[in-house]
C-alpha positions as a Python dict, from the first residue, in 0.01 Angstrom:
ca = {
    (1, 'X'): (0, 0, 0),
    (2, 'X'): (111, 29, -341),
    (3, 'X'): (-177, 168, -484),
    (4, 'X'): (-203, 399, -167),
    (5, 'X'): (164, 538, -261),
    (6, 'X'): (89, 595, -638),
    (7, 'X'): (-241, 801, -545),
    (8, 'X'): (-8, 1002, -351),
    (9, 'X'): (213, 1033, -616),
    (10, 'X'): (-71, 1122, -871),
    (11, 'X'): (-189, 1357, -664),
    (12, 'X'): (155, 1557, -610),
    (13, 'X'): (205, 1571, -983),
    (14, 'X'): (-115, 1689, -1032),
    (15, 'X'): (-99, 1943, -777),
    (16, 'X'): (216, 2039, -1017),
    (17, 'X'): (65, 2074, -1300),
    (18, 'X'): (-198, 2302, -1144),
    (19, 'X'): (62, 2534, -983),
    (20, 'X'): (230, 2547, -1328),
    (21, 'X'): (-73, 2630, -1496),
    (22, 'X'): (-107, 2923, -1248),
    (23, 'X'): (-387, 2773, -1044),
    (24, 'X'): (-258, 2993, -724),
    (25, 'X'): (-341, 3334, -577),
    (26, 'X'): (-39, 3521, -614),
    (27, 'X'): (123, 3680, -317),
    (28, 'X'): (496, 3755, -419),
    (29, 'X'): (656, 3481, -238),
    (30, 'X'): (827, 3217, -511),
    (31, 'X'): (673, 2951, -725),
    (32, 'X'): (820, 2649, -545),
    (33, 'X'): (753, 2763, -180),
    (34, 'X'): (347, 2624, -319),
    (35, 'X'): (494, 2322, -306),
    (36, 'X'): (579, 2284, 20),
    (37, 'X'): (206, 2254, 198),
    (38, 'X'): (118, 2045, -133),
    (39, 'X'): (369, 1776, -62),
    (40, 'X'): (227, 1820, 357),
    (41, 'X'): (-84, 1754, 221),
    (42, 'X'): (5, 1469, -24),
    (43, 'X'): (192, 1298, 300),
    (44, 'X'): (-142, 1265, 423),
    (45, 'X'): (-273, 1067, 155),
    (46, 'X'): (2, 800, 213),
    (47, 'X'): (-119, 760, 558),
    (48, 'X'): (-551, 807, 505),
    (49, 'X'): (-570, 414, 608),
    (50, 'X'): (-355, 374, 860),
    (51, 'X'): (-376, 671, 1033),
    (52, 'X'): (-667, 894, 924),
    (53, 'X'): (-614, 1098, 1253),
    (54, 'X'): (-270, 1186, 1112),
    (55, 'X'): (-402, 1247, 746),
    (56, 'X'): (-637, 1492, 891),
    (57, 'X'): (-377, 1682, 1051),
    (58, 'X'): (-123, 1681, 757),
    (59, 'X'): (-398, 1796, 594),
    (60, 'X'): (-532, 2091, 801),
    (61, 'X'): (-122, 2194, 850),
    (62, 'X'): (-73, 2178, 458),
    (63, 'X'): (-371, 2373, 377),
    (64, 'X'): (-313, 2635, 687),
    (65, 'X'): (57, 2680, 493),
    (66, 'X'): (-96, 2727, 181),
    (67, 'X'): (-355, 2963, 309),
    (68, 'X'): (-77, 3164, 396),
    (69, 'X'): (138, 3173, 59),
    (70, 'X'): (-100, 3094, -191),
    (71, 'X'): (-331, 2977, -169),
    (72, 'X'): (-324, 2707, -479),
    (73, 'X'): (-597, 2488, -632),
    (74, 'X'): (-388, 2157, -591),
    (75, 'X'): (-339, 2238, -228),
    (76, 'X'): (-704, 2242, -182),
    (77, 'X'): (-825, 1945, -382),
    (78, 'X'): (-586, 1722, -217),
    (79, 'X'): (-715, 1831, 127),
    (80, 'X'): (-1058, 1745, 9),
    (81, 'X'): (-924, 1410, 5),
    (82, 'X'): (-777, 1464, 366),
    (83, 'X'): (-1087, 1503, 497),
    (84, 'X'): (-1240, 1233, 314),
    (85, 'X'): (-1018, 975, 454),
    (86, 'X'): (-1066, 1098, 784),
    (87, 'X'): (-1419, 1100, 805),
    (88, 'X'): (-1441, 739, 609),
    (89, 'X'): (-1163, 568, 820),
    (90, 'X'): (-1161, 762, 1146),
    (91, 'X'): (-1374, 717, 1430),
    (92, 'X'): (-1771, 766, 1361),
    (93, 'X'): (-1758, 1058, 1674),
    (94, 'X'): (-1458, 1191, 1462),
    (95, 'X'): (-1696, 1205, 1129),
    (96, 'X'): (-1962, 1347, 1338),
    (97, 'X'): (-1777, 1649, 1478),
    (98, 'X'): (-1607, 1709, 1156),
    (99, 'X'): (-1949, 1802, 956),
    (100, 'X'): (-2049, 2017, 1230),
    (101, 'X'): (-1722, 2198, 1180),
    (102, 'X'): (-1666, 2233, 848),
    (103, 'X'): (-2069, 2303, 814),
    (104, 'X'): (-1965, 2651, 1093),
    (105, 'X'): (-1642, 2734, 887),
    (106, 'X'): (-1821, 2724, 575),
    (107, 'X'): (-2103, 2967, 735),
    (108, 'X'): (-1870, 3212, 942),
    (109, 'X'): (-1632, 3236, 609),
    (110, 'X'): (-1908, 3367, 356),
    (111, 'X'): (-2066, 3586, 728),
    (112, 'X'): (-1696, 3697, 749),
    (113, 'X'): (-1633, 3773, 362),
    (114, 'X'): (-1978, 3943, 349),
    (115, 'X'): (-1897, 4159, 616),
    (116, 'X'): (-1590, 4333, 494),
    (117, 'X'): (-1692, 4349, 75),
    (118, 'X'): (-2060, 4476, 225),
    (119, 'X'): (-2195, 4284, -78),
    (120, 'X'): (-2417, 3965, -27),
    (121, 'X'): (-2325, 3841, -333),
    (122, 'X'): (-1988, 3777, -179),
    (123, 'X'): (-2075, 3553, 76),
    (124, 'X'): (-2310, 3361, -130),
    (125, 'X'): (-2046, 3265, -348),
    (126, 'X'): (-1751, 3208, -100),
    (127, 'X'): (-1945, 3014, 135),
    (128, 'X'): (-2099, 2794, -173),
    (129, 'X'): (-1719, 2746, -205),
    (130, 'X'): (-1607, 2651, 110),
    (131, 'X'): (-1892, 2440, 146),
    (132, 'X'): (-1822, 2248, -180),
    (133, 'X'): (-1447, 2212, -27),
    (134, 'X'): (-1526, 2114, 356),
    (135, 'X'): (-1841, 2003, 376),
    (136, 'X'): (-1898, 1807, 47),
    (137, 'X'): (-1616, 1523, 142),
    (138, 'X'): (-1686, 1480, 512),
    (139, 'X'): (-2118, 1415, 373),
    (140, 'X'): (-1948, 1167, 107),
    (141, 'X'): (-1756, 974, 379),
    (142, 'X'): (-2067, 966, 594),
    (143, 'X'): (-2270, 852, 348),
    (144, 'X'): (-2032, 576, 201),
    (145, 'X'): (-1965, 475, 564),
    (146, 'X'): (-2312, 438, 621),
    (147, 'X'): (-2340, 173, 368),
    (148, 'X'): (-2060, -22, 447),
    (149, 'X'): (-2183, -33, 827),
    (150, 'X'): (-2486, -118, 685),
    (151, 'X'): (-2348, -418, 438),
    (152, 'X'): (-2143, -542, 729),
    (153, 'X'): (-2441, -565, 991),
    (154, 'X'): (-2622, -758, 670),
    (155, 'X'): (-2323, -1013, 669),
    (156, 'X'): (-2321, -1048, 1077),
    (157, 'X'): (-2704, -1069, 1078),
    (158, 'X'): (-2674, -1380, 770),
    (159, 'X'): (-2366, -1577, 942),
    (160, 'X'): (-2614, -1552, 1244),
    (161, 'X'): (-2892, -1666, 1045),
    (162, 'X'): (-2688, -1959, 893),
    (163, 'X'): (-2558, -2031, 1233),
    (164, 'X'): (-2904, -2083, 1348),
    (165, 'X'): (-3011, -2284, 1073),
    (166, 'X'): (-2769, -2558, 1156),
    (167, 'X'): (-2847, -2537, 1537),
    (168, 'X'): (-3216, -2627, 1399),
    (169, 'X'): (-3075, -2872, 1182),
    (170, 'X'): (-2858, -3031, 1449),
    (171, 'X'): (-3159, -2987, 1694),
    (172, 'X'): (-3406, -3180, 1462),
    (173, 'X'): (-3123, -3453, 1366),
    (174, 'X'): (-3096, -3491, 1782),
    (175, 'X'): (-3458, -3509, 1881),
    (176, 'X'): (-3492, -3731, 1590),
    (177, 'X'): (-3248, -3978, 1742),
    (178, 'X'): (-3369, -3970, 2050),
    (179, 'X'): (-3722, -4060, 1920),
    (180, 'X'): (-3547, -4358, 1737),
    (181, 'X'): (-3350, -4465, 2119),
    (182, 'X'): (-3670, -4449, 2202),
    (183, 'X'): (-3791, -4711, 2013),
    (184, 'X'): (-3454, -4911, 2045),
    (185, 'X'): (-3580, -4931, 2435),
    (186, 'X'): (-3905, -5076, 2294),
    (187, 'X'): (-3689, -5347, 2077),
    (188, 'X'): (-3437, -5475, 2301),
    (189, 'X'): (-3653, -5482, 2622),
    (190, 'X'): (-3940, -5708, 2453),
    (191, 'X'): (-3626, -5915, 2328),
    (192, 'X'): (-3500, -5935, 2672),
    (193, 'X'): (-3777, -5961, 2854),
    (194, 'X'): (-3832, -6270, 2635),
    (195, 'X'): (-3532, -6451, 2700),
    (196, 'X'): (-3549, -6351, 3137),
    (197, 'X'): (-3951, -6506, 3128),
    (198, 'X'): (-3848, -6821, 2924),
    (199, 'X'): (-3492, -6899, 3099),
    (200, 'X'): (-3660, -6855, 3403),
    (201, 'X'): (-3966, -7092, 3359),
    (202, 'X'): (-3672, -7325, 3209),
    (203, 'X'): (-3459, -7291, 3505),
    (204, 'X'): (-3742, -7307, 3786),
    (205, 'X'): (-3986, -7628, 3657),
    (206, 'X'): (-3831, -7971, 3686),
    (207, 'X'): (-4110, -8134, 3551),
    (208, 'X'): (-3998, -8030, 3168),
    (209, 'X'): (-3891, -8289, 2920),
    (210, 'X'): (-3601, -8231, 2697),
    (211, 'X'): (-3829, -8158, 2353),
    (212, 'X'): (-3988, -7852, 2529),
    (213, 'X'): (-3621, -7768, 2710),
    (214, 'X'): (-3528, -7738, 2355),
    (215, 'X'): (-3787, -7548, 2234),
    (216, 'X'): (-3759, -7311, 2531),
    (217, 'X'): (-3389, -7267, 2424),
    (218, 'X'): (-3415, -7201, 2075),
    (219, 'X'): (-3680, -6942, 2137),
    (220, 'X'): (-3422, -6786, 2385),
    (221, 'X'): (-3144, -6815, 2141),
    (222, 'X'): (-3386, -6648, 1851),
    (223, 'X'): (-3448, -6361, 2105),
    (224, 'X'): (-3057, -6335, 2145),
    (225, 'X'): (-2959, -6306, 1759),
    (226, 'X'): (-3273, -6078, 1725),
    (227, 'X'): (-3140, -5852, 2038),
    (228, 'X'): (-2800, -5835, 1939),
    (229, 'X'): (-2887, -5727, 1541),
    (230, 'X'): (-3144, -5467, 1663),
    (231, 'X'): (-2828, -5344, 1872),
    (232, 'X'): (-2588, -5373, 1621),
    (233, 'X'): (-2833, -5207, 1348),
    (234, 'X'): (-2919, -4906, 1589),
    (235, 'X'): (-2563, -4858, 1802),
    (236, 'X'): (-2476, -4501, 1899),
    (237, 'X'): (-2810, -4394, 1985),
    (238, 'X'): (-2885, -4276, 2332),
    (239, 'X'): (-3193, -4252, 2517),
    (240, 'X'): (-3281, -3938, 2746),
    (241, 'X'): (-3376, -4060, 3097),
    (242, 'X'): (-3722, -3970, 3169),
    (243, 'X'): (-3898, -4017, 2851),
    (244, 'X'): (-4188, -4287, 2840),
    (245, 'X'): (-4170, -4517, 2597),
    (246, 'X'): (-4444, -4620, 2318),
    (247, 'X'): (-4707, -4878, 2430),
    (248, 'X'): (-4647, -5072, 2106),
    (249, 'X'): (-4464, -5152, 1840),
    (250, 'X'): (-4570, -4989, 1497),
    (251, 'X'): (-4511, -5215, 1223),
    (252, 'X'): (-4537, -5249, 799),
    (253, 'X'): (-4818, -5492, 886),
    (254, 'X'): (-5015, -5201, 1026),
    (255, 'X'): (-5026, -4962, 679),
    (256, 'X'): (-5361, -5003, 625),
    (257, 'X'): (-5514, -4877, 972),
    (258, 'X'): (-5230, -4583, 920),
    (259, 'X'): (-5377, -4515, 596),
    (260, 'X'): (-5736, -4582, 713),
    (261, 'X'): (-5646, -4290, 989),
    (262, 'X'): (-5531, -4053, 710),
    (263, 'X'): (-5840, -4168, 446),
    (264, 'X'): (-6093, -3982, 772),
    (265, 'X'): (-5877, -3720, 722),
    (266, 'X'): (-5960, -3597, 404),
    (267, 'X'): (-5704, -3784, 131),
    (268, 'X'): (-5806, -4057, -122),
    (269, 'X'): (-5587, -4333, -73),
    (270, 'X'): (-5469, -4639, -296),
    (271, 'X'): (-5265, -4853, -79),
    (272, 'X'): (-5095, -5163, -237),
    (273, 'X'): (-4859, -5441, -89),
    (274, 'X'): (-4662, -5584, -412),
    (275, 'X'): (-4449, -5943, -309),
    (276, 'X'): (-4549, -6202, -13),
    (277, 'X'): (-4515, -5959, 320),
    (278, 'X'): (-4228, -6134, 543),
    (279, 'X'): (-4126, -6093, 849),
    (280, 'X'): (-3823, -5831, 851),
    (281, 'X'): (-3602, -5717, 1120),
    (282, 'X'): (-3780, -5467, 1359),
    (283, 'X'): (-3513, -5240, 1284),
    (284, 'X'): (-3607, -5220, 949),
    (285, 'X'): (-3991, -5294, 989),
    (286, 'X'): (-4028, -4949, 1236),
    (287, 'X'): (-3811, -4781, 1017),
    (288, 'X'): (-4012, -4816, 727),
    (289, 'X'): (-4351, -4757, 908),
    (290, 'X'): (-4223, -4481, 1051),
    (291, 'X'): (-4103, -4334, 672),
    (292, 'X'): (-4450, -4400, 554),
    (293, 'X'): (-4616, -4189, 875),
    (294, 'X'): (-4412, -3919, 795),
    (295, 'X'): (-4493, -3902, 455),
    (296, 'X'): (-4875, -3986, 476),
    (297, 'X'): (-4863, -3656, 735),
    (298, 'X'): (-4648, -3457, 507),
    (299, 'X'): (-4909, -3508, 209),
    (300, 'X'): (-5197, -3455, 442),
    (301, 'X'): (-4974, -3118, 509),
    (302, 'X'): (-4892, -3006, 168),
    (303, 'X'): (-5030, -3249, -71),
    (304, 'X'): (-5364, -3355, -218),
    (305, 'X'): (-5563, -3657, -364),
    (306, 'X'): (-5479, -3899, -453),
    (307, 'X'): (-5226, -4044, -237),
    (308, 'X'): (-5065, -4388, -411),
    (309, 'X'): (-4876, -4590, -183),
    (310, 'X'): (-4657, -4875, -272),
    (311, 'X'): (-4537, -5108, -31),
    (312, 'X'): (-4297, -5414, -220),
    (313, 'X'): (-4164, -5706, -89),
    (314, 'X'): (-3794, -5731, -307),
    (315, 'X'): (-3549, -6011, -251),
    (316, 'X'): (-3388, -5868, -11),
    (317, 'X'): (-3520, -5543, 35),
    (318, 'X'): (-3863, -5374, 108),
    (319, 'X'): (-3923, -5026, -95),
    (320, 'X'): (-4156, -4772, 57),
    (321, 'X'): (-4278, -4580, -232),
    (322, 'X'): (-4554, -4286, -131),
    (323, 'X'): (-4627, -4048, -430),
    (324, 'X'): (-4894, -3756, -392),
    (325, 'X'): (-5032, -3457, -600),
    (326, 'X'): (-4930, -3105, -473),
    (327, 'X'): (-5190, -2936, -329),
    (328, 'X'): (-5256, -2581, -525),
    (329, 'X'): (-5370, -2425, -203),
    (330, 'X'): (-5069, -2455, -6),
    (331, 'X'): (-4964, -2608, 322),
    (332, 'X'): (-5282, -2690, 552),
    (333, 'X'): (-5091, -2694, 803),
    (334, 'X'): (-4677, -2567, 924),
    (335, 'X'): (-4440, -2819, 961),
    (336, 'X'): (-4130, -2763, 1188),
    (337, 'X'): (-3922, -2894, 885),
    (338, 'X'): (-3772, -3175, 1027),
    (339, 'X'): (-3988, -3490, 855),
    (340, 'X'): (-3709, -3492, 570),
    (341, 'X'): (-3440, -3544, 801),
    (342, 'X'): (-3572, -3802, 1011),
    (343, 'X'): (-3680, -4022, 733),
    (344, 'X'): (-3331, -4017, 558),
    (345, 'X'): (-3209, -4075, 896),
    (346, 'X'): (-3381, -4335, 972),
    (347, 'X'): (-3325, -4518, 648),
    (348, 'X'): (-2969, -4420, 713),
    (349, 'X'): (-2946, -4611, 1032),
    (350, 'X'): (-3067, -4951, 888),
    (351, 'X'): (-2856, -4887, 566),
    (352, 'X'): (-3082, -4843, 368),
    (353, 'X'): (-3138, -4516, 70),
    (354, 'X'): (-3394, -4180, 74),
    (355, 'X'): (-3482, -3981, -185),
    (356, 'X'): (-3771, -3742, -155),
    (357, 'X'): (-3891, -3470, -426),
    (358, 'X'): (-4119, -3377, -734),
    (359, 'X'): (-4134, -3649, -919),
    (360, 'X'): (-4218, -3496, -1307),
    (361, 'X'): (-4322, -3842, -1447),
    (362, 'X'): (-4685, -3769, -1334),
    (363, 'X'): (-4692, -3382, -1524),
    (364, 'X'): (-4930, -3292, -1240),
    (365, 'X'): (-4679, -3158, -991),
    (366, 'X'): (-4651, -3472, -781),
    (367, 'X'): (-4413, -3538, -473),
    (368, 'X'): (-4303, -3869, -419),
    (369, 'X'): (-4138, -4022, -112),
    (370, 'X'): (-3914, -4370, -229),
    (371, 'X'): (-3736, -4551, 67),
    (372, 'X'): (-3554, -4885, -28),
    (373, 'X'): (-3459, -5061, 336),
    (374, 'X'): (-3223, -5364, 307),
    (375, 'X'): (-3380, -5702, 504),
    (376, 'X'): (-3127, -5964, 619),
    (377, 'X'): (-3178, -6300, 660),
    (378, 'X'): (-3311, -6459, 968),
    (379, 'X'): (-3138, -6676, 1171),
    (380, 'X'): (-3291, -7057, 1143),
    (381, 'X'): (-3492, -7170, 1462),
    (382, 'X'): (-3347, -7537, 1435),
    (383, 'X'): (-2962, -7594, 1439),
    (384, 'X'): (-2693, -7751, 1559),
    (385, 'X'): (-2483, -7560, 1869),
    (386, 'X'): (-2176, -7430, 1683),
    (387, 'X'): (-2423, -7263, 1380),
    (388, 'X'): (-2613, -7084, 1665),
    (389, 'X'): (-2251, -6958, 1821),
    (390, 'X'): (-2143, -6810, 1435),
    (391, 'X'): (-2477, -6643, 1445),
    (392, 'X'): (-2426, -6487, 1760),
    (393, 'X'): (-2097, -6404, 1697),
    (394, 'X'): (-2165, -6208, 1368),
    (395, 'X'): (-2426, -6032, 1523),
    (396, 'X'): (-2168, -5911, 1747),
}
């Protein structure tokens, strides 16, 4: 507003200065009456945001005035403005029917001034001039409005576009998790299903001495604590009703038939188990096979030979480690994007750390995938009563 009120003021006392330089037509009537449609004029430029309507007629009444008395050259220039704002802030139809107006005045003024000096010359000139005062500022608005529609439909069209990136991202984060309930169903029904066969053949046979009662029971309690960690590891995750789940149970035992798979494929691969391969929990056992599918398929994808794949047995950890060359010929195939976000996800889940990028140790362009999965410690299959109670309550 500030700035709005000292153009306004600028404008008047330049209009001023023009009139006292003589920039007017004289017609006999006194210096100051100029003045008058200047400051009508000027009034408009206070209001050419809020109100371009009202600019535009402040503007058309000030320069009418000064038509009349004058006219002056300040007048005029400030009306150029009046227009201006009008056709930048105003309505688009308002824009629109202003060109086609001032375009007609500018024509029917040089027809008009032609016709009474009989001299073409006339015209040509006046009509330049009028064009240069109408039309010029309404084509400038129109043009300058043009752009800014155009730079705001850019903004709309990226908010949409970033908008739709994270529905894709939330979309691929979902069907991800509902491919890992999936295998949760897998987990806690061959736990289950466990515990229901054995209590049952416990419960039903009386012909069972109390060494294999107790064996029975500890393999029902060890299918208990196993149930309720796979539970506790993978909580939160729902299944969709409907979907069928796997037939088995991938596992970090079964890396070499994946990589066998992806060696008929077309890659060269060095696969490597570093440490004595333990049993982990499943959690962290599918989790891990499934990080190393991924990025076997994502280097059959995008990478090339050779594929060196690491597979170590740490204390208490296992650390997935798949590093590949980058093929030069691009991807063989699209991906949907997703792979990235499932395997952090998934590592995630079991608490465990991602990372995933070029890896510049090799020079060569390399990508390397490096999972590290946390393994807890098993439960012991012989113990007393109250040690298999603290078990099962910390898994809860």
């Amino acid at each position: 507003m500030k700035r709005t009120v000292l153009g306004a003021g600028l404008a008047f006392a330049m209009g001023v200065v023009l009139i006292a330089g003589s920039a007017y037509v004289r017609r006999g009537v006194p210096v100051w009456v100029l003045g008058v449609p200047l400051a009508i004029t000027c009034a408009g430029v206070l209001v050419r945001r809020r109100a371009p309507r009202a600019s535009l007629g402040l503007g058309v009444a000030g320069i009418a005035v000064d038509v009349a008395v004058g006219p002056s050259l300040g007048t005029v220039l400030v009306f150029t403005d009046n227009l201006y704002a009008a056709s930048l802030y105003g309505p688009a139809r308002l824009a629109r029917w202003l060109l086609g107006i001032t375009a007609g005045l500018a024509v029917a003024v040089g027809a008009a001034a032609g016709f009474v000096q009989a001299n073409w010359l006339v015209p040509a000139v006046i009509g330049v001039q009028v064009g240069l005062v109408l039309v010029t500022p309404v084509l400038s608005a129109l043009v300058v409005r043009e752009q800014r529609d155009r730079a705001a439909a850019e903004r709309v069209r990226a908010e949409q576009v970033a908008h739709l990136a994270e529905l894709d991202r939330q979309a691929a984060i979902t069907a991800e998790r509902t491919r890992m309930a999936r295998d949760l169903h897998d987990l806690i029904a061959n736990h289950f299903s466990a515990i229901a066969i054995q209590s049952t053949a416990a419960l039903t046979r009386k012909d069972l001495d109390p060494v294999t009662v107790r064996t029975v029971m500890e393999s029902v309690r060890e299918n208990s604590v196993k149930g309720l960690a796979e539970m506790r590891a993978m909580i939160g995750l729902l299944r969709q009703e409907g979907d069928e789940a796997e037939a088995t149970r991938p596992r970090l035992a079964d890396a070499e038939t994946l990589a066998g798979r992806v060696e008929q494929a077309g890659l060269d691969i060095d696969l490597r188990v570093e440490g004595v391969a333990r049993e982990v929990p499943t959690s962290v056992d599918l989790a891990g096979y499934r990080i190393l599918q991924e990025a076997l398929t994502n280097a059959l994808k995008h990478g090339d030979s050779p594929v060196r794949v690491r597979i170590s047995y740490q204390g208490r950890r296992v650390v997935v480690n798949v590093e590949n060359a980058v093929s030069a010929r691009g991807a063989r195939l699209p991906g949907a994007g997703a792979g990235l976000i499932g395997m952090r996800e998934r590592a995630s889940l079991v608490g465990g750390s991602f990372e995933a990028g070029p890896w510049g140790d090799r020079g060569d362009g390399g990508w390397r995938v490096l999972a590290t999965l946390p393994t807890a410690a098993e439960p012991p299959v012989n113990g007393s009563g109250p040690a298999v109670l603290r078990a099962e309550q910390e898994g809860s």
